[in-house]
C-alpha angles and dihedrals in degrees: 000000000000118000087232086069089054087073096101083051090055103048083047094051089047095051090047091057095047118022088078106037094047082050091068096024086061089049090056099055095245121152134191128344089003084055102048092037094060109030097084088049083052096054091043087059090044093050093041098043086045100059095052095056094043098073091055093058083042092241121145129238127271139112091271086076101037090056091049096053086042094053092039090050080042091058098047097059092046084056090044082050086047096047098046100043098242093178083176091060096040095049097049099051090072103016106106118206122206100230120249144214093277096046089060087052097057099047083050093050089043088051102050090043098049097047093048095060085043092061090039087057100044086051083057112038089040100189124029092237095053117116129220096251096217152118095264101040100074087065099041092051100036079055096063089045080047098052092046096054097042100043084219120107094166111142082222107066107023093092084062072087090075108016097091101200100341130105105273109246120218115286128190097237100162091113095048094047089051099049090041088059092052079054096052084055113043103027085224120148108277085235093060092044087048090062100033085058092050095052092051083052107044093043104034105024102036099048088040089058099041089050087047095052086044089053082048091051111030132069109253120283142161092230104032103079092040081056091054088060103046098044094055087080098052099069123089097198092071149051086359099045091058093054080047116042115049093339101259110182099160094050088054098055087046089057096042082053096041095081095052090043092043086046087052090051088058097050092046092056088043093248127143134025097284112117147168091060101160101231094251089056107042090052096042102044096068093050111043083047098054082053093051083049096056094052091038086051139320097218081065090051090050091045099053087045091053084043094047099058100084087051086055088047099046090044096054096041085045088053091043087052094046093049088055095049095042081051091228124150122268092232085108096038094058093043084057087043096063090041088056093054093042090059090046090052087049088051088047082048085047108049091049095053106031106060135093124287104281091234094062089052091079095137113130132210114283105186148007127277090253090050091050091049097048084048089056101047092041090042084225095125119175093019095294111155113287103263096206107175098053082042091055096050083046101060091036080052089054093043090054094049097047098044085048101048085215107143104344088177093091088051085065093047086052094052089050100045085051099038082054095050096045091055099044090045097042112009111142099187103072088201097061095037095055095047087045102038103016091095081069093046083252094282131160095207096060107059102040082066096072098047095092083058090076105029107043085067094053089047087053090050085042097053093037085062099041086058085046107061086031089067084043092059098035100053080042088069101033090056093049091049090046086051085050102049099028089244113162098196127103122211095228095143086051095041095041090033129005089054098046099043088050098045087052101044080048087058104039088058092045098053098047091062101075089047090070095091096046097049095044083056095053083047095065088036083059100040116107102216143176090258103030118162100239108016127009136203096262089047094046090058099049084045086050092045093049091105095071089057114024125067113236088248106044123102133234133216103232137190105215093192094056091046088247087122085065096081083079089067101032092043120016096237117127123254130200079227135046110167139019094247094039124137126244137229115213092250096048086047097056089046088056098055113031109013093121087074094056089117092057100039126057088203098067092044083060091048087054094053088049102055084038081233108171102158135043134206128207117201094169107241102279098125119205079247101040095243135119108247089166117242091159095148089069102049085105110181119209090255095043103138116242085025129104126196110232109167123350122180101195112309089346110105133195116190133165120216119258096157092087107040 
């Protein structure tokens, strides 16, 4: 498959992502970038919330329902706009604007940004149809097939996929229910609409966001916001680091969605320079995104909240300040005092009782403080290569902020992101770590990941000066040489065009170079070889050719160690297994162990018959992370009594059970 025949994919991905979301964004009375930042994290909230309440009127899954709950949600805050006089939201539904200079800019500097990670991706992912051979995909894409065959997306019941007979546990489910609706579309293999959405995401969600939270954070400026989207393609920490590590697909699509939503935060508590925010608006975005965030992912709730703490801080202490010189009472500042210290107690609440089981946050420590804190400044975590000219910018952009006092706030945002990442990746007192990191399962990853949140913002600040005082200096020259030589000429289309653009193509270059290593990395992740970890290229084929042996509704007895259960996903046939940490009925666990003697034991006959298991598949015991996780009971030799072979590409075997009848 070329990447030229995934365009109908991609259009798909891209309407899943904002119809809904521009349905409720139009209602609120939001233009331009705010629109287009938030409506895919709009539409996320909308899917996800969707799925959950369609179980419960006993209506299947699918994007009819997910629009209708969109335009009546949609309706009701238009009304809420109506009843409350919002002349702001009423004007700007039906005010055109003729575009200006910097409106060109951004769309330049959007473009740039978002085809740059595109072309990262498709290096890495190298054909549509490739699969991310690792631990966490067998879940992520069994859940789509999952999804589709149940008519059911609720993060409350998808991991009834691999509960056995116990009681399904929550489960984040935001990024399955969108790519099973592109699915749905398009009929394209759930492996090619998997990497078609992350790459929506990674090139058009992620950079509108970034350039968003930078319009929330820097002082206005032709080039600032066009810097942001350019340099969000420049980090490897993101959005590169989470299609490579895990995978871990629901925290990507958290952190493409954490700039828009971090961006809202600061409009509802009036910091920032974004204005213009209808009422309506500016009190219901936050809101609704940090609920987006949670089913997306509760590791992106709990980060905007970490990252939020310094907002709730500078508003207060601006309101205190304004009371004083306004020479009003404290009766209102104290009121909002307690409230502040109400919210920070909830977020305390919150952070011990919504994190992963302890016993799932097993990471260790990978480096020393010193280490952390040179990764941080380098923008080089987890030993990726130093990316020293976006690090640069960064600090310059810090140094901008701090020296101007203009939003401090994000400052604060920096010093918690960092202070995060030092203690999961080289605290030494397990207490504290865990308290402070467990949220994240201690893991490194992680939150290394949200690092380029906060810096692509200050490298677009940083850059934005540096063009700046470059035209300045520039003009300075040109004028004394005009006064020299009596020319009467200015250099405007140098100092507006010819400066900026080649500042920016000098720093695109220089930020992809450091990428190479981490994409090269993806690359092998996606490559369907000959010795992959989960499922090889031997393997691949017999799963591709299940369709000419096994009936649509059979089921097959599956290792998920080994990549046999995706079969499930590749080729829609069921599978006793579904996932590496599933849970097992009796029946599915003697099968496990000891189904090859079906022919000699009753009891394993009447196993069969309950798990209703006519096919086998033999992967070998080579598992995607080099362990022995049993399975003994599937290891079926060619002359295994009661099996018969029935396809085999080199050691990979397909069989079906006579032994029970």
């Amino acid at each position: 498959m070329s990447w030229y025949s995934t365009l109908p994919v991609f259009l798909a991905s891209l309407a899943v992502l904002f119809v809904p979301g521009s349905l409720i964004a139009a209602a609120l009375g939001l233009r331009g970038l705010t629109f287009l930042a938030v409506a895919p994290a709009l539409s996320v909230c909308a899917a996800a919330c969707t799925a959950i309440v369609l179980p419960f009127l006993r209506l299947s899954w699918s994007m009819g329902p997910v629009v209708v709950a969109a335009l009546v949600l949609a309706v009701v805050l238009y009304g809420a706009s109506y009843l409350t006089r919002d002349k702001l939201a009423m004007r700007s539904r039906w005010r055109f604007e003729r575009p200006k200079a910097g409106t060109y800019a951004a769309v330049i500097g959007f473009l740039i940004g978002g085809v740059s990670i595109g072309i990262q991706l498709v290096d890495a992912f190298d054909r549509p149809n490739n699969i991310s051979q690792t631990f966490d995909n067998v879940f992520h894409l069994n859940a789509i097939r999952y999804i589709l065959n149940t008519g059911n997306g609720s993060s409350l019941s998808i991991a009834t996929m691999t509960s056995g007979d116990n009681p399904p546990s929550f489960y984040p489910a935001a990024w399955h229910d969108l790519a099973s609706l592109v699915v749905q579309i398009t009929g394209a293999p759930i492996s090619v609409a998997a990497n078609i959405l992350n790459i929506c995401i990674a090139a058009v969600v992620w950079p509108l966001g970034c350039m968003f939270l930078t319009r929330a954070i820097a002082r206005p400026s032709a080039y600032v916001v066009a810097a942001a989207g350019i340099l969000a393609a420049g980090f490897s920490a993101f959005p590169l680091l989470l299609l490579d590590f895990g995978v871990l697909y629901p925290n990507f699509l958290a952190l493409s969605m954490l700039p828009a939503a971090l961006a809202s935060v600061a409009v509802f508590f009036a910091v920032g320079n974004i204005d213009g925010i209808p009422v309506i608006a500016r009190f219901s975005l936050a809101p609704i995104l940090a609920l987006g965030l949670a089913i997306a992912h509760p590791n992106g709730m709990m980060s905007l909240i970490a990252l939020s703490v310094p907002i709730l801080l500078a508003s207060y202490v601006c309101y205190w300040v304004r009371r004083k010189n306004q020479g009003a009472g404290y009766g209102r500042v104290i009121i909002l005092g307690a409230a502040l210290v109400l919210a920070l107690v909830t977020m305390v609440v919150m952070w011990k009782y919504i994190r992963p089981p302890a016993e799932t946050a097993t990471w260790a420590p990978v480096q020393s403080a010193g280490q952390a804190v040179g990764e941080i400044v380098t923008n080089s975590p987890m030993h990726h290569a130093p990316a020293w000219a976006v690090s640069a910018l960064m600090l310059l952009g810090l140094a901008v902020v701090a020296r101007s006092r203009h939003n401090l706030w994000f400052v604060g945002s920096f010093l918690v992101s960092a202070v995060l990442f030092v203690v999961v990746s080289a605290g030494t007192d397990q207490w504290f770590r865990n308290a402070l990191t467990g949220v994240w399962y201690n893991d490194s990853y992680r939150l290394a990941a949200l690092l380029p949140t906060v810096a692509v913002p200050f490298a677009a600040i940083g850059l934005a000066w540096l063009i700046r005082r470059i035209q300045l200096s520039w003009l300075s020259g040109w004028e004394r040489a005009r006064r020299w030589f009596g020319s009467q000429s200015r250099p405007k289309t140098v100092s507006a065009l010819v400066i900026p653009a080649g500042l920016l193509a000098l720093f695109l270059a220089l930020q992809t170079l450091p990428l190479g290593g981490e994409i090269a990395s993806a690359h092998n992740i996606y490559s369907t070889a000959p010795d992959a970890p989960l499922v090889s290229r031997d393997e691949m084929t017999l799963i591709d050719e299940l369709d000419n042996y096994v009936p649509q509704n059979a089921t097959i007895a599956a290792n998920p160690w080994t990549g046999a259960a995706m079969a499930f996903a590749l080729a829609d046939r069921n599978t006793t297994s579904k996932h590496t940490l599933a849970a097992y009925t009796p029946s599915v666990l003697m099968l496990n162990d000891r189904l090859k003697d079906a022919a000699s034991d009753p009891e394993v006959c009447n196993a069969v018959h309950t798990a209703g298991v006519g096919y086998a598949l033999n992967f070998g015991t080579k598992e995607v992370h080099g362990g022995d996780h049993g399975f003994k009971g599937l290891l079926i030799e060619n002359t295994t009594p009661g099996f018969q072979l029935l396809a085999q590409v080199g050691e990979a075997k397909l069989f079906k059970v006579t032994a029970c009848g």
